[in-house]
Z-matrix of the N, CA and C atoms (Angstrom, degrees):
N
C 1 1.456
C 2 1.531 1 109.08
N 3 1.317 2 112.18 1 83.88
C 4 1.850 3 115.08 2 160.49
C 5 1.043 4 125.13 3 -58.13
N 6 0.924 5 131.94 4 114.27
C 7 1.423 6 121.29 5 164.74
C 8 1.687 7 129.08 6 -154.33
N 9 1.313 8 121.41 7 131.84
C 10 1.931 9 135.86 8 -176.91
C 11 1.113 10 115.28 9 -73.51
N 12 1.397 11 114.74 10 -24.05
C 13 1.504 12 108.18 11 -157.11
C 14 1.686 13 110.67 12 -144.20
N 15 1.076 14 119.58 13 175.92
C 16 1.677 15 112.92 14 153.94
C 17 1.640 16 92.65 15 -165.64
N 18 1.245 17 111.59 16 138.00
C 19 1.304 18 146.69 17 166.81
C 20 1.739 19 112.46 18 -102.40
N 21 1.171 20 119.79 19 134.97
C 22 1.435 21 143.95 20 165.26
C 23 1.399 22 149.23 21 -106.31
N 24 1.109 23 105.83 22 115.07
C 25 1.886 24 92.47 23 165.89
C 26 1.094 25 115.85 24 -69.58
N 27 1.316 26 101.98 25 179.53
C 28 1.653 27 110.41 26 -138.78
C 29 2.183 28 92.71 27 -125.79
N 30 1.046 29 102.54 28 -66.24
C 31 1.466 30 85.60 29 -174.50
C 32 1.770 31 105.90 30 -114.08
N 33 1.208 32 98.74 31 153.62
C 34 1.822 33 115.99 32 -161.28
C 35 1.156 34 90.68 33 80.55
N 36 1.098 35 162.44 34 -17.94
C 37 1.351 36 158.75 35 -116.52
C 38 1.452 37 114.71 36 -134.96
N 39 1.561 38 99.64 37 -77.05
C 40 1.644 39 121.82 38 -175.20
C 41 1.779 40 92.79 39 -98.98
N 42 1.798 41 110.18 40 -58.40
C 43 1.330 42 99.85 41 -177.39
C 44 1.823 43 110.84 42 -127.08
N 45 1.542 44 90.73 43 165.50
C 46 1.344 45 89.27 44 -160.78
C 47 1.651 46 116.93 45 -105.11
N 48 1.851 47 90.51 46 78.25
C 49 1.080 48 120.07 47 -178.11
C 50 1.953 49 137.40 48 -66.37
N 51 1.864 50 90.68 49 -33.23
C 52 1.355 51 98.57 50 -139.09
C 53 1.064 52 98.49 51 -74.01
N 54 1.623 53 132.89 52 -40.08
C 55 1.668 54 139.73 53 160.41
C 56 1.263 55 107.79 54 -34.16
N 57 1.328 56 136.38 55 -48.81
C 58 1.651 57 126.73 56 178.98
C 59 1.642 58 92.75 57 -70.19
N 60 1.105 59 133.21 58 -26.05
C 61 2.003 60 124.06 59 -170.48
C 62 1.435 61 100.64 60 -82.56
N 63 1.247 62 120.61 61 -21.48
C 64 1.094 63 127.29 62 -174.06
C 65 1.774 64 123.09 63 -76.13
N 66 1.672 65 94.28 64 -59.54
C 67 1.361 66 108.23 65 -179.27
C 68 1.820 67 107.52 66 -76.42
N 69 0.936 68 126.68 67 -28.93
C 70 1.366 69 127.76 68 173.71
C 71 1.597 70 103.79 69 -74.36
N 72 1.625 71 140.86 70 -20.94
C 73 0.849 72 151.30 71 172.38
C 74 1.683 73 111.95 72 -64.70
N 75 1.564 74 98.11 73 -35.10
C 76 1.784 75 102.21 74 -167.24
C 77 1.939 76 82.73 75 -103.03
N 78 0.994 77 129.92 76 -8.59
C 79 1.489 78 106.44 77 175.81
C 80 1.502 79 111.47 78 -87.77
N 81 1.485 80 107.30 79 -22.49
C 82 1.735 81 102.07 80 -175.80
C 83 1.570 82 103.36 81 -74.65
N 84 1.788 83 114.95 82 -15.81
C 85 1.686 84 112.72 83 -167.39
C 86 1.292 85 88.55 84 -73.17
N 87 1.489 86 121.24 85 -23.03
C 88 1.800 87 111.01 86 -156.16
C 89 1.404 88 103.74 87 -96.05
N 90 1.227 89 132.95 88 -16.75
C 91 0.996 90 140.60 89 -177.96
C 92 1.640 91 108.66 90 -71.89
N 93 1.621 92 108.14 91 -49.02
C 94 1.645 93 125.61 92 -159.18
C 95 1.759 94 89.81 93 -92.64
N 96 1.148 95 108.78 94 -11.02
C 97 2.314 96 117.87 95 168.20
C 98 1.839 97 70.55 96 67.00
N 99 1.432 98 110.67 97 85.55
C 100 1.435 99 98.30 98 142.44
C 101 1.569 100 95.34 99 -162.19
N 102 1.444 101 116.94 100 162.18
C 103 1.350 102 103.09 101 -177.35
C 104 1.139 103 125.76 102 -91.44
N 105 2.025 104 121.73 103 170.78
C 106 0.690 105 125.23 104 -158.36
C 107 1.891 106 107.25 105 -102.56
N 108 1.005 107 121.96 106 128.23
C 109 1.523 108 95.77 107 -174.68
C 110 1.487 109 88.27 108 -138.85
N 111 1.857 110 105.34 109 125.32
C 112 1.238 111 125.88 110 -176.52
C 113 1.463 112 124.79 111 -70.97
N 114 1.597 113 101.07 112 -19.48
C 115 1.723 114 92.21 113 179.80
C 116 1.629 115 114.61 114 -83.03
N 117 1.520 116 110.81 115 -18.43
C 118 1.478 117 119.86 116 -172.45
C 119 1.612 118 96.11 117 -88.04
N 120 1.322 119 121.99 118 -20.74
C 121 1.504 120 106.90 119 174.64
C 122 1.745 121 101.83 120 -81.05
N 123 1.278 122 115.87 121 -51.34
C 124 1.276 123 99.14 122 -162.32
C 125 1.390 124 109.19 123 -67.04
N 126 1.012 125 119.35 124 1.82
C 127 2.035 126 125.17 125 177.68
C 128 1.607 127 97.34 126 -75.14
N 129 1.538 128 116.11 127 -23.64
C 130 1.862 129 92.28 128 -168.75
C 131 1.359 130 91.76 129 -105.36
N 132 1.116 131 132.12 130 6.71
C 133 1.821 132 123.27 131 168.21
C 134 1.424 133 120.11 132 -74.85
N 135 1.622 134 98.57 133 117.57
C 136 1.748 135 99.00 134 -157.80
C 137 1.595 136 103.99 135 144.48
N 138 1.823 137 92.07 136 -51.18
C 139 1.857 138 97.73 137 -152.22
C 140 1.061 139 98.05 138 -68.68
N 141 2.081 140 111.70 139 -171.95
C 142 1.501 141 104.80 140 155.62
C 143 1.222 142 98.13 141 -111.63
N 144 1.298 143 126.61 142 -164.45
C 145 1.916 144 143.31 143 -150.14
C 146 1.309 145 94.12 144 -65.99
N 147 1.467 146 118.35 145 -41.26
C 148 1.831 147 118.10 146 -167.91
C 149 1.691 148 95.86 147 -62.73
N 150 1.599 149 103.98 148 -64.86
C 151 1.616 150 102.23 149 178.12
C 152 1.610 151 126.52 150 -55.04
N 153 0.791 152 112.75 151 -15.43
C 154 1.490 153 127.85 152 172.73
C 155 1.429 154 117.72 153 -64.12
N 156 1.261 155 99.47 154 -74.14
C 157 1.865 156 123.99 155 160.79
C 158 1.038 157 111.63 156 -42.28
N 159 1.600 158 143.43 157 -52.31
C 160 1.481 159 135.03 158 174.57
C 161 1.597 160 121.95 159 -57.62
N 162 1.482 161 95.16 160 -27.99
C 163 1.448 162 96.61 161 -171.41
C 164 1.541 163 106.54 162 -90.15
N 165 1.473 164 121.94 163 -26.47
C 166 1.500 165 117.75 164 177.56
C 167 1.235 166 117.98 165 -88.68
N 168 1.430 167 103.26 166 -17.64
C 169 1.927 168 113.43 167 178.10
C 170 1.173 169 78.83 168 -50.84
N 171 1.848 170 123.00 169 -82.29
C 172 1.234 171 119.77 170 -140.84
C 173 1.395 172 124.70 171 -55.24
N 174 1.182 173 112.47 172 -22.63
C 175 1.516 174 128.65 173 -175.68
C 176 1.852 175 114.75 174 -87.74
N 177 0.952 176 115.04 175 -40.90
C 178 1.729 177 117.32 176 167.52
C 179 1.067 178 125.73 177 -79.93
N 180 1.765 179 106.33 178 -32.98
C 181 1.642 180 113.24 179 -171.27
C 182 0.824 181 121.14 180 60.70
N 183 1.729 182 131.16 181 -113.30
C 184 1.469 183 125.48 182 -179.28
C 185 1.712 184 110.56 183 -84.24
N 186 1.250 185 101.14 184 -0.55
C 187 1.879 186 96.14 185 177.58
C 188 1.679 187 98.48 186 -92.64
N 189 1.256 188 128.10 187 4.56
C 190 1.198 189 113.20 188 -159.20
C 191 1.660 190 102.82 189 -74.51
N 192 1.490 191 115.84 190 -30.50
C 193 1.792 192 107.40 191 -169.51
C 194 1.454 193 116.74 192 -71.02
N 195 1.745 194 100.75 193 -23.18
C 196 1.489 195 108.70 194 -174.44
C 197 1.722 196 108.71 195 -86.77
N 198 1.034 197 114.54 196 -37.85
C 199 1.531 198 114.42 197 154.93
C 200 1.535 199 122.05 198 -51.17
N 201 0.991 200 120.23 199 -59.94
C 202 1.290 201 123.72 200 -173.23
C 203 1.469 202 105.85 201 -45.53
N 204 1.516 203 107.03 202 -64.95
C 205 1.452 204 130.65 203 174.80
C 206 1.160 205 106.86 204 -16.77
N 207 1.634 206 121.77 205 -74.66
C 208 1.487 207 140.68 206 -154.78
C 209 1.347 208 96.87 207 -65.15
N 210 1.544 209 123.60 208 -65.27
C 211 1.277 210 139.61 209 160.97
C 212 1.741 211 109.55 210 16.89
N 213 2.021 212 81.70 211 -99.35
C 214 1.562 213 110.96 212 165.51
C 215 1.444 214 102.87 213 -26.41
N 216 0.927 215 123.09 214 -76.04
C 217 1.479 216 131.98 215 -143.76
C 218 1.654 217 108.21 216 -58.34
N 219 1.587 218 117.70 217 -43.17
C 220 1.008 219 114.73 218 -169.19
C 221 1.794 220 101.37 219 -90.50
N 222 0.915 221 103.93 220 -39.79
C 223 1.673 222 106.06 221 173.73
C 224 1.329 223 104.80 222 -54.08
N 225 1.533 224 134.82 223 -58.67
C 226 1.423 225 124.78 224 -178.87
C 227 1.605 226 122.11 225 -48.73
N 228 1.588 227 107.31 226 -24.52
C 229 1.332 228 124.31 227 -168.61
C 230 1.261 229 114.83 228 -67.48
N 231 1.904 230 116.75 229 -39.63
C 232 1.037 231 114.79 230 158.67
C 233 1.497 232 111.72 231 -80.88
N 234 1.320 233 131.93 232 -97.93
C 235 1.243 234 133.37 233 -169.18
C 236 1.497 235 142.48 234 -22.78
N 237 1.312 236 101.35 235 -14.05
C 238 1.911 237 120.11 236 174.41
C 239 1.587 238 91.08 237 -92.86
N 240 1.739 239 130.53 238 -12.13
C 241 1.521 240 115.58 239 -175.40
C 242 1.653 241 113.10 240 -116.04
N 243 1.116 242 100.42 241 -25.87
C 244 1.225 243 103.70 242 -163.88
C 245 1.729 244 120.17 243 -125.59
N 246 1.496 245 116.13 244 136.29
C 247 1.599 246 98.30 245 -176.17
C 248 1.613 247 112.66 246 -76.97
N 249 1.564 248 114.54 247 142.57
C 250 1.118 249 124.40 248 172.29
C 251 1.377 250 119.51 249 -82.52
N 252 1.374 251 114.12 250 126.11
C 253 1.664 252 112.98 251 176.98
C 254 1.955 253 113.30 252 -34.71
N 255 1.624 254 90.54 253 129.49
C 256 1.662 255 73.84 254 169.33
C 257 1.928 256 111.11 255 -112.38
N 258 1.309 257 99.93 256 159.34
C 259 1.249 258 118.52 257 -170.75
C 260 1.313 259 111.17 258 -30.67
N 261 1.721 260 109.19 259 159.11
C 262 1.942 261 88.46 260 167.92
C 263 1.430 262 102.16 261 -97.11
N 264 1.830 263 93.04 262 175.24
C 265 1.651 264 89.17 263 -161.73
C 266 1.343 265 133.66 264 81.04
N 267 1.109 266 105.68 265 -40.99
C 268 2.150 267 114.93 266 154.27
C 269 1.411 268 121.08 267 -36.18
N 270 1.017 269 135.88 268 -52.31
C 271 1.552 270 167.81 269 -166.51
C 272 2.065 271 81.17 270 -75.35
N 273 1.288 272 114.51 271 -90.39
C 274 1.594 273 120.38 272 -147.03
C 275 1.531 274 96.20 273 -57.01
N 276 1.693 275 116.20 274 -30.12
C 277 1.389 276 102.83 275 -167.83
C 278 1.670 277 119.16 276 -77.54
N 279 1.688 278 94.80 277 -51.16
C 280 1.338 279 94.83 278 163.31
C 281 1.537 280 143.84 279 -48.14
N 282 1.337 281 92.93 280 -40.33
C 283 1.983 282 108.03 281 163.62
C 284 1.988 283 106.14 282 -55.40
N 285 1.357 284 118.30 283 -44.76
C 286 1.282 285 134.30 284 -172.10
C 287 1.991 286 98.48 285 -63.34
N 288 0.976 287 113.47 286 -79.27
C 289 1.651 288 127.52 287 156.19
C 290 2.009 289 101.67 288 -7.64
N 291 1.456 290 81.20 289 -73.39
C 292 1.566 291 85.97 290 -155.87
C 293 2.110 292 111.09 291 -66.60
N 294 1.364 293 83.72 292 -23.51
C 295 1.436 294 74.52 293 -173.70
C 296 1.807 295 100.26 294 -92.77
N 297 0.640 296 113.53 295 -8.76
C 298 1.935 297 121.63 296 172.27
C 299 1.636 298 108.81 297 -77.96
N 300 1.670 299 113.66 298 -24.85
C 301 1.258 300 112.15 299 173.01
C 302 1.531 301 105.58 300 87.21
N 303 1.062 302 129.05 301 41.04
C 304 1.194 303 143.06 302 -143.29
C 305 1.752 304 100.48 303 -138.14
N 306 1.367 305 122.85 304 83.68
C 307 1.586 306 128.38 305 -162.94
C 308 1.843 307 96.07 306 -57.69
N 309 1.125 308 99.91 307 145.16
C 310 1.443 309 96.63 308 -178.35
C 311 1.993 310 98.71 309 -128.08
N 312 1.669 311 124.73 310 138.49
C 313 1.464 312 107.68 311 163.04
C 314 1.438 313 114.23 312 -145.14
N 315 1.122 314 149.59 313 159.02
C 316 1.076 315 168.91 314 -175.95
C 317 1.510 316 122.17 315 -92.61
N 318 1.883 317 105.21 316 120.12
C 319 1.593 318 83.98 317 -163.76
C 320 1.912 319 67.29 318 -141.21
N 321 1.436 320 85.37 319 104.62
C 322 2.047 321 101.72 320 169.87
C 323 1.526 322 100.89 321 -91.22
N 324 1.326 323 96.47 322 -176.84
C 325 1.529 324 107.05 323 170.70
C 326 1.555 325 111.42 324 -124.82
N 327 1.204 326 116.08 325 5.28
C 328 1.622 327 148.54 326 156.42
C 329 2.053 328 103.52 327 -42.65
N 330 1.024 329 95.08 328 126.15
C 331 1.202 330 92.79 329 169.54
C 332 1.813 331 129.92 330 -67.31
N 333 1.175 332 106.14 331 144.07
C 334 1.702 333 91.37 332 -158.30
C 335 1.242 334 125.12 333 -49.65
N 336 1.878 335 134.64 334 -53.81
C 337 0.890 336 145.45 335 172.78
C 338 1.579 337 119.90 336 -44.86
N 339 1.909 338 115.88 337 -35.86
C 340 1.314 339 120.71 338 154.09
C 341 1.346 340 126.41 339 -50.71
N 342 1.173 341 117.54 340 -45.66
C 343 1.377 342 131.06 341 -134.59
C 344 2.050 343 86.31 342 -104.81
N 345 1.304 344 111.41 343 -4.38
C 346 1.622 345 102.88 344 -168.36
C 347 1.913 346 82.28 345 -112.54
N 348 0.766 347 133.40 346 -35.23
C 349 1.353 348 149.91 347 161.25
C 350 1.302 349 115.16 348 -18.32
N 351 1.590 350 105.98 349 -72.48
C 352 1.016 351 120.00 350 176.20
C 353 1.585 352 116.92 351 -70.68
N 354 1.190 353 121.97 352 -50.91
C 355 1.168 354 128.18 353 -176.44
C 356 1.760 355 120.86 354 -43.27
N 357 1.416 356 92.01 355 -46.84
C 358 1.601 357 108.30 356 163.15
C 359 1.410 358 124.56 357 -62.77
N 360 1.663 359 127.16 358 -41.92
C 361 1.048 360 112.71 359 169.79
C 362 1.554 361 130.30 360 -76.82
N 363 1.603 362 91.42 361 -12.79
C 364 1.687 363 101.98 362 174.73
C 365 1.669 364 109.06 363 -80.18
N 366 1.425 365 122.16 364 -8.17
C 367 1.606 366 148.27 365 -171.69
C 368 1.370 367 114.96 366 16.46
N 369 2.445 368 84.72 367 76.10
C 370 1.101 369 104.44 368 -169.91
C 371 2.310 370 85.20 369 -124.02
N 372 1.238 371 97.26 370 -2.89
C 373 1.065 372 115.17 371 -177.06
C 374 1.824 373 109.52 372 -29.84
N 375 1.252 374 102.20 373 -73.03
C 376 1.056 375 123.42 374 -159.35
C 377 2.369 376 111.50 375 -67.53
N 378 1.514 377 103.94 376 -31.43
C 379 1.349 378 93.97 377 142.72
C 380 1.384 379 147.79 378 -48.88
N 381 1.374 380 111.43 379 -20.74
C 382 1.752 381 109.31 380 161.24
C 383 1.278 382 147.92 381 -114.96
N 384 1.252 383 134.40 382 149.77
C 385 1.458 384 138.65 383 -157.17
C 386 1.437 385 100.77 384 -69.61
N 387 0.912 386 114.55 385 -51.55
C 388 1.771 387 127.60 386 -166.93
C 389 1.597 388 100.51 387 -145.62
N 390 1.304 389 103.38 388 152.70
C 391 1.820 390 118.51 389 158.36
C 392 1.216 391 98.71 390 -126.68
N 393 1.348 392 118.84 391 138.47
C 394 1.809 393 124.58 392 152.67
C 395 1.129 394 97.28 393 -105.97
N 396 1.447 395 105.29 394 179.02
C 397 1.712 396 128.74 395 -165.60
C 398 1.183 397 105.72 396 -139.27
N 399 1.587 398 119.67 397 177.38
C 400 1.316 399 106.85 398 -166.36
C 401 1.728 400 76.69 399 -109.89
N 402 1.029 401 151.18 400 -0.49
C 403 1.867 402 155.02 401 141.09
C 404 1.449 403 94.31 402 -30.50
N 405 0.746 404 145.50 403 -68.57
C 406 1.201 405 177.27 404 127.49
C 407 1.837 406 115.07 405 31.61
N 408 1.168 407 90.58 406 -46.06
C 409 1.646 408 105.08 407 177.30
C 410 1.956 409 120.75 408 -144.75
N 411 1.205 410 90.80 409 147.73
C 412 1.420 411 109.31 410 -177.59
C 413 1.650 412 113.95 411 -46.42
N 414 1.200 413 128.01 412 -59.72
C 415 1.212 414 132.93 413 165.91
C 416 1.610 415 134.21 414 -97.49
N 417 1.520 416 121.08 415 91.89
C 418 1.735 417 111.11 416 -166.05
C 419 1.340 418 113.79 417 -45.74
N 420 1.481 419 96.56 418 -164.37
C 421 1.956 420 98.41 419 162.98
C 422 1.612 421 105.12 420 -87.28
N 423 1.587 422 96.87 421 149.44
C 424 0.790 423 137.75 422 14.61
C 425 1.725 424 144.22 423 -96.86
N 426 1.327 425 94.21 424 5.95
C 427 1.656 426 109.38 425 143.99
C 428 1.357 427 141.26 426 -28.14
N 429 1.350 428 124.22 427 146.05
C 430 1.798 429 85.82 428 -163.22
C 431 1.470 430 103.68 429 -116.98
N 432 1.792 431 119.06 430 28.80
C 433 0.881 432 138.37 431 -170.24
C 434 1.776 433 108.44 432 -59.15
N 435 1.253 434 115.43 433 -49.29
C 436 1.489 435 122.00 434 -174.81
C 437 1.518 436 113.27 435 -64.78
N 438 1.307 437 118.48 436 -36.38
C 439 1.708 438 122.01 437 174.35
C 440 1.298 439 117.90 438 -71.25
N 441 1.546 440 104.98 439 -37.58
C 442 1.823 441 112.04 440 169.50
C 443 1.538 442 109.88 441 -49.25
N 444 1.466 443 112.13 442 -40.79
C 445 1.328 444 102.81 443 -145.08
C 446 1.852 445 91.28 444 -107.45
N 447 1.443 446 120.01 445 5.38
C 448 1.364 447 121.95 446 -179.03
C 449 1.570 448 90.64 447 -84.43
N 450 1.330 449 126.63 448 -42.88
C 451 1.405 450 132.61 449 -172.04
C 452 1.487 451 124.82 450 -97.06
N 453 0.956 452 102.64 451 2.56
C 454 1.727 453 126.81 452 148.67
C 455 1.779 454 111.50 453 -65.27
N 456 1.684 455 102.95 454 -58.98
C 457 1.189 456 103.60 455 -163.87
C 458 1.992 457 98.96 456 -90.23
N 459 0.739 458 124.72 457 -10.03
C 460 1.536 459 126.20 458 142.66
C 461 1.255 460 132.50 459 -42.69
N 462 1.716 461 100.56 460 -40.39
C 463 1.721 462 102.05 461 -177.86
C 464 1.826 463 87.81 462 86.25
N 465 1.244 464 115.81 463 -15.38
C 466 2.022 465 93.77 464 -175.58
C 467 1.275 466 115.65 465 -94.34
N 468 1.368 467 136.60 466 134.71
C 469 1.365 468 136.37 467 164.47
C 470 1.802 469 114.52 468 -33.65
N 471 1.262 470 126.15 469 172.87
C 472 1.154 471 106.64 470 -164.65
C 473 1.797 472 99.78 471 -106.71
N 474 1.041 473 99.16 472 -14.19
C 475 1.791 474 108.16 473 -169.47
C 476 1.827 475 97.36 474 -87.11
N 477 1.369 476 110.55 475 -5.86
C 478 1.553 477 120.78 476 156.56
C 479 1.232 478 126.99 477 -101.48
N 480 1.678 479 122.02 478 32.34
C 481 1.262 480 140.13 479 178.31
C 482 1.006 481 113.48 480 -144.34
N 483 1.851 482 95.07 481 121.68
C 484 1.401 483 114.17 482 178.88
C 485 2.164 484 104.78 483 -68.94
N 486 0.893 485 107.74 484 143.55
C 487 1.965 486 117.32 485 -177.36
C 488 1.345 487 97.07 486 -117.66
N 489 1.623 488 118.49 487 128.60
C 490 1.251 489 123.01 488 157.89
C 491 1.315 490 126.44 489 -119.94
N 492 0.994 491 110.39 490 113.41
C 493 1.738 492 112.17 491 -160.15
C 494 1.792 493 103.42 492 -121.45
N 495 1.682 494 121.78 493 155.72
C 496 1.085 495 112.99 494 163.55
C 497 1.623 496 105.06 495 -130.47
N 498 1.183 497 114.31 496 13.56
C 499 1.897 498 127.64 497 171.68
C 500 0.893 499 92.08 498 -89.51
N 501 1.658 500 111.75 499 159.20
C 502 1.655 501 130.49 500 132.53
C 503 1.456 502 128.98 501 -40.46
N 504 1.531 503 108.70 502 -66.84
C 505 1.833 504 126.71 503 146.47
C 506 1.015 505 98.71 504 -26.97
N 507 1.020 506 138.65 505 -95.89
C 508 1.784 507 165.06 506 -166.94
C 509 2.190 508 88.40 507 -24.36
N 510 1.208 509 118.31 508 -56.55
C 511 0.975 510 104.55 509 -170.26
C 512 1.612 511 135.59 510 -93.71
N 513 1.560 512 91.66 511 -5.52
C 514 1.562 513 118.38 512 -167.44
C 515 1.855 514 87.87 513 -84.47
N 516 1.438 515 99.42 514 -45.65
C 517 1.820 516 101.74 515 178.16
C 518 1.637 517 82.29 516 -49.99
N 519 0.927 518 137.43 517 -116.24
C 520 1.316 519 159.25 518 -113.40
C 521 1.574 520 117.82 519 -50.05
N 522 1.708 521 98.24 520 -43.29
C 523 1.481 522 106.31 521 -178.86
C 524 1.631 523 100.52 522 -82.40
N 525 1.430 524 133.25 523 -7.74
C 526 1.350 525 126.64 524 166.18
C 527 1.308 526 109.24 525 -77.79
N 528 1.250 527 123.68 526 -2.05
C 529 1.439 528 118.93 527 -161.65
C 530 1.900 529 86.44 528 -115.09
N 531 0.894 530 120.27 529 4.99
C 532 1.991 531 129.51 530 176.86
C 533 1.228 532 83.23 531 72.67
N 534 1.143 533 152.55 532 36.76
C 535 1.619 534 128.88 533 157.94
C 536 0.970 535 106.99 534 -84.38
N 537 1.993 536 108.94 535 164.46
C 538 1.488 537 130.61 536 -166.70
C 539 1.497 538 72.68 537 -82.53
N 540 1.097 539 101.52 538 158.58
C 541 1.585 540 112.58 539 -161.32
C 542 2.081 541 100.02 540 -141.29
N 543 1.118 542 94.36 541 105.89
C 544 1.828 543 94.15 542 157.25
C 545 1.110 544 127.96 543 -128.89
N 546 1.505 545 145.67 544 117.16
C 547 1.066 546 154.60 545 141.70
C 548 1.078 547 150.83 546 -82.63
N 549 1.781 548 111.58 547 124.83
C 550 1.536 549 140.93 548 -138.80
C 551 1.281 550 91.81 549 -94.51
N 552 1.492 551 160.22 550 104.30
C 553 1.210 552 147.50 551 159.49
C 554 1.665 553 124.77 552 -41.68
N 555 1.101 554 120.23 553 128.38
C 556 1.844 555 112.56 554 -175.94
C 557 1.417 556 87.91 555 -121.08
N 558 1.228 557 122.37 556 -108.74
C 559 1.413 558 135.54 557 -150.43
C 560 1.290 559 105.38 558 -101.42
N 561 1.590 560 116.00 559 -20.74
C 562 1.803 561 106.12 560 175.60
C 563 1.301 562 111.29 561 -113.94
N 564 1.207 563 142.09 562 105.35
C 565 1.956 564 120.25 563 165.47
C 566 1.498 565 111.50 564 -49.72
N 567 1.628 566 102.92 565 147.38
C 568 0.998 567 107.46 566 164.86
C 569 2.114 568 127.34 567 -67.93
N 570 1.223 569 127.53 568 139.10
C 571 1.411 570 126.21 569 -143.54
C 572 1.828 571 71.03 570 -111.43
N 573 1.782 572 89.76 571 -177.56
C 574 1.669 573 97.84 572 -164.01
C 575 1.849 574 93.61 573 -79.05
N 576 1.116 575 135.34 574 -24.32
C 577 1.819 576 134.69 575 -178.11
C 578 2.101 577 96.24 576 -54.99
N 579 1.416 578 98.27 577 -53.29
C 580 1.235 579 90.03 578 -179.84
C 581 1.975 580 125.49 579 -70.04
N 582 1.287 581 98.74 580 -63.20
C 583 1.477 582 93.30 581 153.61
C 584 1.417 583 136.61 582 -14.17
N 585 1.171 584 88.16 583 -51.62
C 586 2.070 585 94.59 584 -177.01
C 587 1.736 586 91.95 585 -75.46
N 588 1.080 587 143.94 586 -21.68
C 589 1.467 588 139.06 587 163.90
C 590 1.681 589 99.70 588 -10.97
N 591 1.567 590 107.01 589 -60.78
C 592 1.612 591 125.68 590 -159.31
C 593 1.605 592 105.51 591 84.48
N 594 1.475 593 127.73 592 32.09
C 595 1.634 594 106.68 593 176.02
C 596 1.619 595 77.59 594 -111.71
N 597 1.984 596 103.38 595 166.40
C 598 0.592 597 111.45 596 -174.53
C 599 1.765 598 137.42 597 -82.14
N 600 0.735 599 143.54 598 177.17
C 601 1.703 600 141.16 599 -166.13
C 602 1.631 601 117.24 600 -153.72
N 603 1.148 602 109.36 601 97.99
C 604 1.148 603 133.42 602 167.69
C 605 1.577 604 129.04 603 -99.21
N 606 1.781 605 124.22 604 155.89
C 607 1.455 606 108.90 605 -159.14
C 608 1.466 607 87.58 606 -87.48
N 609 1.748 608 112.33 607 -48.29
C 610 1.987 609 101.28 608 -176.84
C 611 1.370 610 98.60 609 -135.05
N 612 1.348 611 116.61 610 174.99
C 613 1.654 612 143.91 611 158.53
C 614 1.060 613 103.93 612 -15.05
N 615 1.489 614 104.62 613 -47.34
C 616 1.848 615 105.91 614 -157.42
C 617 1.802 616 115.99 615 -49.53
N 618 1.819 617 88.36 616 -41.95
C 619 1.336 618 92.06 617 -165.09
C 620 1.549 619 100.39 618 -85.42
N 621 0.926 620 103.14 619 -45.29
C 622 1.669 621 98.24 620 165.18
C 623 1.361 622 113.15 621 -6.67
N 624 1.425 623 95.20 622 -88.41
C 625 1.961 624 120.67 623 -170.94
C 626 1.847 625 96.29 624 -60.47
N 627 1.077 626 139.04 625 -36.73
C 628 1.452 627 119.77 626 161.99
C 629 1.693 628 115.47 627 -71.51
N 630 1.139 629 113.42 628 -34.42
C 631 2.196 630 89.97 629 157.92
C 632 1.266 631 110.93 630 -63.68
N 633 1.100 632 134.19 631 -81.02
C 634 0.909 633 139.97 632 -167.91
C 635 1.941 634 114.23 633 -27.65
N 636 1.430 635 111.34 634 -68.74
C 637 1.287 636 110.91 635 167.16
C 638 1.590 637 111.44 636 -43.00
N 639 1.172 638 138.92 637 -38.28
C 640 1.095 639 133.68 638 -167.85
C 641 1.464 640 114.35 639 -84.91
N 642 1.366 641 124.00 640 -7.46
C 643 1.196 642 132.67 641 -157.13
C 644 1.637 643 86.25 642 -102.70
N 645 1.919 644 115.35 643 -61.65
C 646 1.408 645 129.00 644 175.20
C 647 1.591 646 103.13 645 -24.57
């Protein structure tokens, strides 16, 4: 396993966001009296705002602006104020990275100004070279547009980047993009379509950063 670089997702991922995106997700349905249905939410975790929006347009229809609305509103309420717990294992890997000299960047599907927001109050900020966004590019994940262009702005080839993903999306981007590919499970397991990918799957960081060290 060679590798220059490693690039990251950003929430389920780095922080342990997606349960607060989630439950603030089913309070704006209850608010707007429409329901909440868990398999169509966990299908847009991964995307960016465009992929997001296609999939709830279709599903709310005319409730979709007033949902969305509430959504935003209560999700921004926490996350623009407050730092979100970050993952375990976040902390040992990144320290591991940084002191190996090992550029590390972040390519969410979070909109940029969010996604730097958070990062700072979680003050994980300052570990990376670059963040991309999924603003950022023409096609989200599962496209593999956002990893190309995280390892563009690296200067590293992409088949010399470690990918850390804890989506399905999240990982289908990544292994299209030839990255060493690992995935952290959050809110979805990976099913047997993803599996057959062949990247690897781990439960946290921890074990991550012990292959990896052992491999170094």
């Amino acid at each position: 396993m060679k590798f220059k670089a490693a690039i990251f997702d950003m929430d389920g991922l780095l922080l342990d966001t997606e349960r607060v995106c989630m439950q603030v997700f089913q309070q704006a349905c209850d608010e707007v009296q429409v329901p909440f249905d868990k398999t169509i939410y966990l299908s847009i975790i991964g995307r960016n705002a465009t992929g997001i929006e296609h999939i709830l347009r279709n599903y709310y229809r005319d409730n979709y602006p007033a949902v969305h609305q509430a959504w935003r509103e209560r999700y921004n309420a926490i996350v623009l104020h407050q730092a979100i717990p970050v993952k375990d294992g976040v902390i040992e890997l990144l320290d591991w990275l940084k002191a190996n000299n090992i550029p590390a960047a972040v390519a969410t599907s979070t909109k940029k100004e969010v996604a730097g927001t958070k990062l700072k109050l979680a003050r994980l900020d300052h570990y990376f070279d670059h963040f991309t966004t999924g603003c950022e590019v023409e096609h989200g994940k599962p496209a593999p547009d956002i990893y190309l262009l995280a390892a563009e702005r690296l200067g590293i080839a992409p088949e010399h980047c470690l990918a850390f993903e804890d989506s399905n999306n999240g990982v289908r981007a990544a292994v299209s993009a030839n990255m060493i590919t690992f995935q952290i499970p959050d809110l979805t397991e990976p099913d047997a379509e993803i599996l057959a990918l062949g990247h690897h799957v781990s439960p946290s960081l921890h074990q991550v950063l012990a292959r990896l060290q052992q491999q170094g």
